[in-house]
C-alpha positions as CSV (number, residue, x, y, z in Angstrom):
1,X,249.3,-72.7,166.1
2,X,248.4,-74.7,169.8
3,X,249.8,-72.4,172.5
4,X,253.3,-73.3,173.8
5,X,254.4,-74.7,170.2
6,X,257.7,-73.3,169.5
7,X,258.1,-71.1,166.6
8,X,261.2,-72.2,164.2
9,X,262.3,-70.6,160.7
10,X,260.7,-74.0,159.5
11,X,257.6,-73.2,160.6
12,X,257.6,-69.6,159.1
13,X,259.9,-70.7,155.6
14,X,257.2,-69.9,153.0
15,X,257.1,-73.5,150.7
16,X,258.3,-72.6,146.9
17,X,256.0,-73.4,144.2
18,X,256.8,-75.2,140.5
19,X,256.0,-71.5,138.9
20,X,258.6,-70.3,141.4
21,X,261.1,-72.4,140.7
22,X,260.3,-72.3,136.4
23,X,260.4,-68.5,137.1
24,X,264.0,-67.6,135.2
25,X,263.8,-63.9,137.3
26,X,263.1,-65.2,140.9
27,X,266.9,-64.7,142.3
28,X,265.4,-67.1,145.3
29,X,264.7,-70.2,143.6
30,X,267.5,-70.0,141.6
31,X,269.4,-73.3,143.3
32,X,266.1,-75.2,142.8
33,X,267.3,-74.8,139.0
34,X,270.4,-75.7,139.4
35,X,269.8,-78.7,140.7
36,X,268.0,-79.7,137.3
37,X,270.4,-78.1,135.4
38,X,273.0,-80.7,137.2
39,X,270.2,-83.1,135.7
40,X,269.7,-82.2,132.2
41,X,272.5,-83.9,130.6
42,X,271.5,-87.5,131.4
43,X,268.2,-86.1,131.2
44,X,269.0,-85.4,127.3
45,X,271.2,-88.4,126.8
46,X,267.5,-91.2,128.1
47,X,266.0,-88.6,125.8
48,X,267.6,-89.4,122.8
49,X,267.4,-93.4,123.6
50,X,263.6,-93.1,124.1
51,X,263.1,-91.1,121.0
52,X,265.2,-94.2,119.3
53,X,262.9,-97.0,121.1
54,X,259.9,-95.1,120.2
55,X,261.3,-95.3,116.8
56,X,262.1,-99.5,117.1
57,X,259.8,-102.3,115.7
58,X,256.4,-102.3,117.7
59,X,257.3,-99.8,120.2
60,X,257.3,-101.5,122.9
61,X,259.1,-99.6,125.7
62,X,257.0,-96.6,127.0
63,X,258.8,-95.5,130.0
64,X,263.2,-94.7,129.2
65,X,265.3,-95.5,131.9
66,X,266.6,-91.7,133.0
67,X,269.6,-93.2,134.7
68,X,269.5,-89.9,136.9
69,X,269.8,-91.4,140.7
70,X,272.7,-89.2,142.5
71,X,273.8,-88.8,146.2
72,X,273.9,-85.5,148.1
73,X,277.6,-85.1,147.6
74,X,277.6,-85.7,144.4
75,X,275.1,-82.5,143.8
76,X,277.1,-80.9,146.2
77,X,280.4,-80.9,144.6
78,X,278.4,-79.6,141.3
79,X,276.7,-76.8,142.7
80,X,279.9,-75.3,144.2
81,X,281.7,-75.3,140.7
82,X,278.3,-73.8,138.8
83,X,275.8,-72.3,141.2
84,X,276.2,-68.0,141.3
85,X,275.2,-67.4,144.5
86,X,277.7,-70.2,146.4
87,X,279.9,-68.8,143.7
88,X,280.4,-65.6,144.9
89,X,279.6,-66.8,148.6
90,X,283.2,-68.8,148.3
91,X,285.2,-65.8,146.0
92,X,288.8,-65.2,147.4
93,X,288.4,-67.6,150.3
94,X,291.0,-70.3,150.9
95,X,288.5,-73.3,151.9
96,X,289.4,-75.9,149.7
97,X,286.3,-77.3,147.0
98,X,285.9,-80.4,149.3
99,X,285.0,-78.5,151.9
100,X,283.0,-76.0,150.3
101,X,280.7,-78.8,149.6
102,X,280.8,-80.4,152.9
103,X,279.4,-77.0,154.3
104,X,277.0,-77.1,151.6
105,X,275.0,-80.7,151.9
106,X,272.8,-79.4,154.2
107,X,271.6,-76.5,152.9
108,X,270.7,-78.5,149.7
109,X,269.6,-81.7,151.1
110,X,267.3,-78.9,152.2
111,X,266.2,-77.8,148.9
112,X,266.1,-81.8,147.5
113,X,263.4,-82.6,150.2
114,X,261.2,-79.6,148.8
115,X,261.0,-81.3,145.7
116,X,260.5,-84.3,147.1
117,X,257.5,-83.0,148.7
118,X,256.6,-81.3,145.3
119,X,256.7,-85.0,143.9
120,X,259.7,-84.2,141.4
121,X,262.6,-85.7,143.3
122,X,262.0,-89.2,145.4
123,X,264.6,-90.3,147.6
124,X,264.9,-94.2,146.7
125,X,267.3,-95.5,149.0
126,X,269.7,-95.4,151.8
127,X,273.0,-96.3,151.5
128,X,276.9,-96.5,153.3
129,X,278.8,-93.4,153.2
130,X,281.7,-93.6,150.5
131,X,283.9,-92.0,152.9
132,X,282.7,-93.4,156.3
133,X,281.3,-96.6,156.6
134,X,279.8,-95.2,159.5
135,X,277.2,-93.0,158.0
136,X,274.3,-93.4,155.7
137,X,273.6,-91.2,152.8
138,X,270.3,-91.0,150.9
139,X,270.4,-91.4,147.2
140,X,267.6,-89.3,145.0
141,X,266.0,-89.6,142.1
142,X,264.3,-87.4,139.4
143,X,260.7,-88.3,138.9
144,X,258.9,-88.0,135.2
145,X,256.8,-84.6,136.7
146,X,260.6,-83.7,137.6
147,X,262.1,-84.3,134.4
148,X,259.3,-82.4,132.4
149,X,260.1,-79.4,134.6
150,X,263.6,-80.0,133.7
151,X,263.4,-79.7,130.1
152,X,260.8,-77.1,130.5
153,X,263.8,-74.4,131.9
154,X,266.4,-77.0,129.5
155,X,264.2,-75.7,126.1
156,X,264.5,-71.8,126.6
157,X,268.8,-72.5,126.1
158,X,268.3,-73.7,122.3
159,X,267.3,-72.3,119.4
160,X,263.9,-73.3,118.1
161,X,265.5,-74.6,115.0
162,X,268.2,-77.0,116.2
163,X,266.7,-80.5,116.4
164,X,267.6,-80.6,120.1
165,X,265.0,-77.8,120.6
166,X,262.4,-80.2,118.4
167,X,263.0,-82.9,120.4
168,X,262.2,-81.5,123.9
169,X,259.1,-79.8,122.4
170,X,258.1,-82.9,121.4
171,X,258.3,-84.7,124.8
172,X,256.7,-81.9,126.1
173,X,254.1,-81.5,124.4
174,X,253.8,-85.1,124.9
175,X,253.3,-84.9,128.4
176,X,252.1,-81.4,129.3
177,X,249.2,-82.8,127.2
178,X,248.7,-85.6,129.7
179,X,248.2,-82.8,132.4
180,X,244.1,-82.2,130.8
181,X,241.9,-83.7,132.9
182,X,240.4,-87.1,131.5
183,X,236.8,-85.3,131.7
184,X,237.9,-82.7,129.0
185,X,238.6,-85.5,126.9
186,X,234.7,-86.5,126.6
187,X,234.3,-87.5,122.4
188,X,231.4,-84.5,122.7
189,X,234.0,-82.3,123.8
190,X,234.7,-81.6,120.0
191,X,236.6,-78.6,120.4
192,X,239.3,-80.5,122.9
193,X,240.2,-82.5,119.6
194,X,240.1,-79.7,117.1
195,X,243.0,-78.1,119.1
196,X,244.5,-81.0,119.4
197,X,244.7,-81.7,116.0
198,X,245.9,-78.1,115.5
199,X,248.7,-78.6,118.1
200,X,250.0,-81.8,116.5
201,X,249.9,-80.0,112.4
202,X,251.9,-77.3,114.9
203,X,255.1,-79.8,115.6
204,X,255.7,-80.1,112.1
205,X,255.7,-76.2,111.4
206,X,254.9,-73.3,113.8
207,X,256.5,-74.7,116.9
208,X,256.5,-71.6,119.1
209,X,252.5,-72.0,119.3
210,X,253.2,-74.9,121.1
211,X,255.5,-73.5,123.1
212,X,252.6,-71.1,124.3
213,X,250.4,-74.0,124.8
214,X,252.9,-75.5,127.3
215,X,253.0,-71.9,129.5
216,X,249.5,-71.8,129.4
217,X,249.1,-75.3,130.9
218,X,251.5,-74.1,133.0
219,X,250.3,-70.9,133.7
220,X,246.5,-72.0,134.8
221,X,247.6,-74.9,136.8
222,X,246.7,-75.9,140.2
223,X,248.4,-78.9,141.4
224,X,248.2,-79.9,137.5
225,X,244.5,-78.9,137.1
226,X,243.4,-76.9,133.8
227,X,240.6,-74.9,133.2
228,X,239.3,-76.0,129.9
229,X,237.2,-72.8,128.9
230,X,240.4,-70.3,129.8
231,X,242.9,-73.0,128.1
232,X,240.8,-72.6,125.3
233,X,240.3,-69.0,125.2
234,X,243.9,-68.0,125.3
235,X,244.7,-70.7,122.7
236,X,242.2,-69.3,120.3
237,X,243.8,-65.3,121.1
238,X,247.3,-66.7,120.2
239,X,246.0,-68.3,116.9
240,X,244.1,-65.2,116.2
241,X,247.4,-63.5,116.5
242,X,249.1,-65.9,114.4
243,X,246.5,-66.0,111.4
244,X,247.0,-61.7,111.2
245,X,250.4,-62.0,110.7
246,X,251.4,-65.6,108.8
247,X,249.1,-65.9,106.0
248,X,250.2,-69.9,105.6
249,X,249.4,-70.9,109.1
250,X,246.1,-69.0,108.5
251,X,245.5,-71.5,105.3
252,X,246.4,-74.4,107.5
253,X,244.4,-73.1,110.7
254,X,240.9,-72.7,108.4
255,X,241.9,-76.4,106.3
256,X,242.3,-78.2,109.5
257,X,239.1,-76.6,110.8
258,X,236.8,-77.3,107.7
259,X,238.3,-80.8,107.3
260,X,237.6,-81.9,111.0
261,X,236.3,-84.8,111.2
262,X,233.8,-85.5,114.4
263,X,233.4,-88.7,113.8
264,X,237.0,-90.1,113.6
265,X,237.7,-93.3,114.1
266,X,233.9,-94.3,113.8
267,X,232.9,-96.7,111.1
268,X,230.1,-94.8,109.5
269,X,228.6,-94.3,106.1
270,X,230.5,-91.3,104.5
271,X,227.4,-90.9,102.3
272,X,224.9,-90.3,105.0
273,X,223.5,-86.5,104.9
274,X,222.1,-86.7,108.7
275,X,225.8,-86.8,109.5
276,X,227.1,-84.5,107.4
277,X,224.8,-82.3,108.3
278,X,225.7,-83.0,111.8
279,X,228.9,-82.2,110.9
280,X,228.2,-79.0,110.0
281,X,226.8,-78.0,113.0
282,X,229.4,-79.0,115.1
283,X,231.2,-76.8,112.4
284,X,229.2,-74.1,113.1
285,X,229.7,-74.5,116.6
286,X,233.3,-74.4,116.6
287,X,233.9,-71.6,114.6
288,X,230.7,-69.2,116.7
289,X,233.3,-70.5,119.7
290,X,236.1,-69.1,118.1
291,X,234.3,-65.8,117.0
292,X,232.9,-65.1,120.9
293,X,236.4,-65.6,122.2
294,X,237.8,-63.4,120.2
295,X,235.5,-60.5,120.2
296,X,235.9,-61.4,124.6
297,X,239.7,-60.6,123.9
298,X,239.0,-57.3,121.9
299,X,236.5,-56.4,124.4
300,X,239.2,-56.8,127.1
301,X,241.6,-55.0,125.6
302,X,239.1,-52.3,125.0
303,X,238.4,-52.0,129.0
304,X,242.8,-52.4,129.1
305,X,243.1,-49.5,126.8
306,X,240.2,-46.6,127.8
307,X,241.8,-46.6,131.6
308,X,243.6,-43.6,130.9
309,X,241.1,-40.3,129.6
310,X,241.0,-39.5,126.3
311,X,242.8,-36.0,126.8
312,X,245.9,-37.5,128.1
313,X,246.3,-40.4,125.1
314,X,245.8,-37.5,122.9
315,X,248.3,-35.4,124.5
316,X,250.7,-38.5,124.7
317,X,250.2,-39.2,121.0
318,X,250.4,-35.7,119.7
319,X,253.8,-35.3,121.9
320,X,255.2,-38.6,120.5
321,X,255.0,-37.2,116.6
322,X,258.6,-36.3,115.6
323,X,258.1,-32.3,115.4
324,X,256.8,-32.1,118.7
325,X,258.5,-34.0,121.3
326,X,260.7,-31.3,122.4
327,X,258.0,-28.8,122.8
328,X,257.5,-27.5,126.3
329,X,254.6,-26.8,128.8
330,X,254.6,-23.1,127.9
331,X,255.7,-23.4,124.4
332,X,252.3,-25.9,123.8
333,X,250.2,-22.7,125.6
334,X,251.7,-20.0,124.5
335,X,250.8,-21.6,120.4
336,X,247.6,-23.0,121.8
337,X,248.5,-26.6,120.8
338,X,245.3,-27.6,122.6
339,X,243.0,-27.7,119.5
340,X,245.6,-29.8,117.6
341,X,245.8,-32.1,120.7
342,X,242.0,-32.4,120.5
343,X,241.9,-33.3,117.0
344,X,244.0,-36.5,117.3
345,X,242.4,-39.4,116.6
346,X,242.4,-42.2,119.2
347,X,240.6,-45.0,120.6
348,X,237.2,-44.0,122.8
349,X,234.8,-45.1,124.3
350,X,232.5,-43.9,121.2
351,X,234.4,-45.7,119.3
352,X,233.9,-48.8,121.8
353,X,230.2,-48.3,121.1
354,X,230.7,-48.6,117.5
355,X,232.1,-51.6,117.7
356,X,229.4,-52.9,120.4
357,X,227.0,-52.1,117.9
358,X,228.4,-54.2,115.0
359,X,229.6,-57.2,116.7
360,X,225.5,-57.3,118.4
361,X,224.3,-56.9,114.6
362,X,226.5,-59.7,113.5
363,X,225.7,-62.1,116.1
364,X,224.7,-64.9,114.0
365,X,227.1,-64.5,111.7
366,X,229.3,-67.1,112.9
367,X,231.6,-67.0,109.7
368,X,232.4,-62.8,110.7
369,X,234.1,-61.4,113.7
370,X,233.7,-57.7,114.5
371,X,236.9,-56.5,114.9
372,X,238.7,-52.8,114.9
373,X,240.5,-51.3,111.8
374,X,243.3,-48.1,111.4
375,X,243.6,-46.2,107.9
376,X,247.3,-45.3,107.8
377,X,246.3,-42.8,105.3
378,X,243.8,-40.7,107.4
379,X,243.8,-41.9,110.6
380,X,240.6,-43.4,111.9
381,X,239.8,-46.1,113.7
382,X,236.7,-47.9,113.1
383,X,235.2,-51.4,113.8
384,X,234.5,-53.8,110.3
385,X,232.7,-57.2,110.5
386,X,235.2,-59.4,109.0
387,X,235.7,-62.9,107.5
388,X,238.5,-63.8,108.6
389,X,239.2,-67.1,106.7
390,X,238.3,-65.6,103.5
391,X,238.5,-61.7,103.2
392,X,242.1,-59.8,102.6
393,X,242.6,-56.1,104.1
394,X,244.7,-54.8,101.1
395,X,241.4,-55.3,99.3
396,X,239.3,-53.5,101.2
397,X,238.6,-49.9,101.0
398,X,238.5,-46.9,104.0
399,X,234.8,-46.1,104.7
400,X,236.2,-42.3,104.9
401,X,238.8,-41.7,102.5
402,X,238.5,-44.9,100.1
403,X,242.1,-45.6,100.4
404,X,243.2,-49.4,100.3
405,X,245.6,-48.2,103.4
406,X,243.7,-50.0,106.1
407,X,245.0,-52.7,108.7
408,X,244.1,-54.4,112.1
409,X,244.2,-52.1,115.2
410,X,246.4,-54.2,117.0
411,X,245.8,-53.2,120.9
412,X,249.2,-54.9,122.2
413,X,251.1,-52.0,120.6
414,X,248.7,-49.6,121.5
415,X,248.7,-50.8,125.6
416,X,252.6,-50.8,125.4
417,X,252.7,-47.3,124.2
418,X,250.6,-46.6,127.2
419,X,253.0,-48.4,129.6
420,X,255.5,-46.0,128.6
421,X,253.3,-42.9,129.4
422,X,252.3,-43.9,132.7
423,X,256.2,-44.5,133.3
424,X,256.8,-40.9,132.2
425,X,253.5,-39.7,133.7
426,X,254.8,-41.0,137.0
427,X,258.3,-39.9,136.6
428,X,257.4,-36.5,135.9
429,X,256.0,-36.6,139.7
430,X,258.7,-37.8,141.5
């Protein structure tokens, strides 16, 4: 800052972000909002005419008219009547609601330029004052970056099985989808299509994946810039989670995979073998993608999980079992617990190199993915190469006591527990 320059709370005021303001906990952005929530409902009403035109004889209007332009006071007399904080600011006192507002404008014409400058308001015009002549007042405007923000918060208030929820997940995913950078979109960028094509099976059935696909987008980007190799990474983890747990998405996941077609929209011969063989290596290719993102996530959560010795899981385990979680220090020493501590199994680091050792010796086994397995019956935890698409765990056996009892380690539960011992762990030091 030049010497001399006077130092103002403009100057210091720290500018608010869109993951700010989409962030339902942040108490400080909570007017920002409000100020969409004032929105929504003419928001949802162009909604419901676009999805009507869209639905009309050649489709011919692309952009709805929002019909969302509003002056100051308007906003002003809204957020008194709905807004907590203001709320509670005005409980008990005898200023009457006109006022309230009046000493409000201001502080959110404040607010309304910071989305202007975040390009999701745009002030459109100037006009007289309805009360004095005199005066000028600025009249603002949502634009469409503002409205998909809008339904963004708007979607989280309905249930994902009313058809409003349907609706706004459709318009989002719409235009989220328009935030990928053009270059992504390259027709040798094979695996950009094959999630898309997943995505759109997902608005028919399994909406909540495409949910996740909006906070992702979300969640990685820069002034609307994605990373394509972490977008696709973390969309591959959350349909790996989704195929061990929903058996029928898993039948549509592995159908839309082995029925992709490279070549759509190309007039070729459907009889020609060097382009079915093609095919098939681009096949290849995207399912040795999926495999190496997916043994990357269990590798992470390996490095998540072995942060804490192996004593102290063991100890946190063993304490956790019903007929000893009110057992004492001295009651675990003076019975010399220790041995039984010991002998609980949990996850190492030897059993890390186990699984290191698999996954390298299945490496070209693009169809397999080495992943970690628990015997309810005895216990152990061991790492299986696995076909995903094909194999069923209630058919196979433990390696060490032959039970059908085994099931996928599933590290999320495992790191929660953990949470909660490092919340005790800490507590117990206070």
């Amino acid at each position: 800052m030049p010497i001399g320059k006077k130092i103002t709370n403009k100057n210091l005021e720290k500018k608010v972000t869109i993951e700010e303001i989409l962030d339902n906990q942040n108490e400080e952005t909570i007017i920002y909002r409000d100020i969409f929530n004032f929105l929504t409902p003419d928001i949802l009403k162009s909604l419901s005419t676009e999805d009507k035109e869209s639905e009309s004889e050649n489709n011919m209007i692309e952009e709805p008219e929002w019909n969302t332009s509003f002056r100051v006071r308007e906003l002003a007399n809204w957020v008194v009547d709905n807004n907590r904080k203001i709320k509670e600011e005005f409980k008990g006192s005898r200023i009457n609601r006109s006022n309230q507002a009046h000493s409000k404008t201001a502080y959110i014409t404040h607010k309304l330029n910071r989305l202007v400058d975040l390009s999701l308001l745009v002030r459109i015009q100037k006009i007289e004052s309805r009360k004095n002549r005199k005066l000028v007042t600025d009249i603002f405007d949502i634009t469409r970056n503002g409205v998909i923000i809008a339904l963004t918060l708007e979607i989280e208030k309905h249930s994902n099985k009313s058809d409003q929820y349907g609706k706004i997940l459709k318009f989002l995913y719409k235009e989220w989808k328009t935030f990928v950078p053009d270059g992504y979109r390259d027709h040798h960028n094979i695996e950009y299509y094959l999630i898309e094509e997943i995505l759109d099976e997902c608005l028919i059935s399994n909406q909540n994946i495409l949910l996740d696909f909006i906070k992702l987008i979300r969640k990685h980007s820069n002034g609307y810039d994605i990373n394509f190799s972490i977008l696709r990474y973390e969309l591959h983890c959350l349909i790996f989670s989704k195929i061990r747990s929903d058996n029928k998405f898993k039948n549509s996941f592995y159908k839309i995979v082995n029925n992709f077609n490279i070549f759509k929209g190309l007039d070729i011969d459907p009889t020609d073998k060097k382009l079915e063989d093609l095919r098939k290596e681009n096949l290849k290719l995207l399912k040795v993608q999926f495999k190496l993102d997916i043994e990357s996530f269990i590798d992470k959560c390996f490095s998540e999980y072995l942060k804490i010795d192996s004593y102290s899981i063991k100890s946190f385990v063993w304490s956790s079992r019903e007929d000893n979680q009110n057992k004492t220090v001295g009651e675990i020493h003076q019975n010399r617990h220790y041995s039984d501590i010991m002998n609980e199994i949990v996850l190492t680091f030897e059993v890390r190199k186990e699984w290191e050792k698999e996954r390298n010796k299945n490496l070209t086994n693009f169809d397999r993915i080495v992943i970690l397995v628990k015997c309810s019956s005895c216990g152990q935890i061991y790492p299986i190469s696995f076909n995903l698409e094909l194999e069923s765990f209630s058919k196979i056996r433990c390696k060490y006591c032959n039970n059908l009892t085994i099931s996928q380690y599933i590290f999320e539960n495992e790191i929660n527990a953990q949470y909660h011992y490092r919340i005790a762990s800490l507590a117990s030091r206070l």
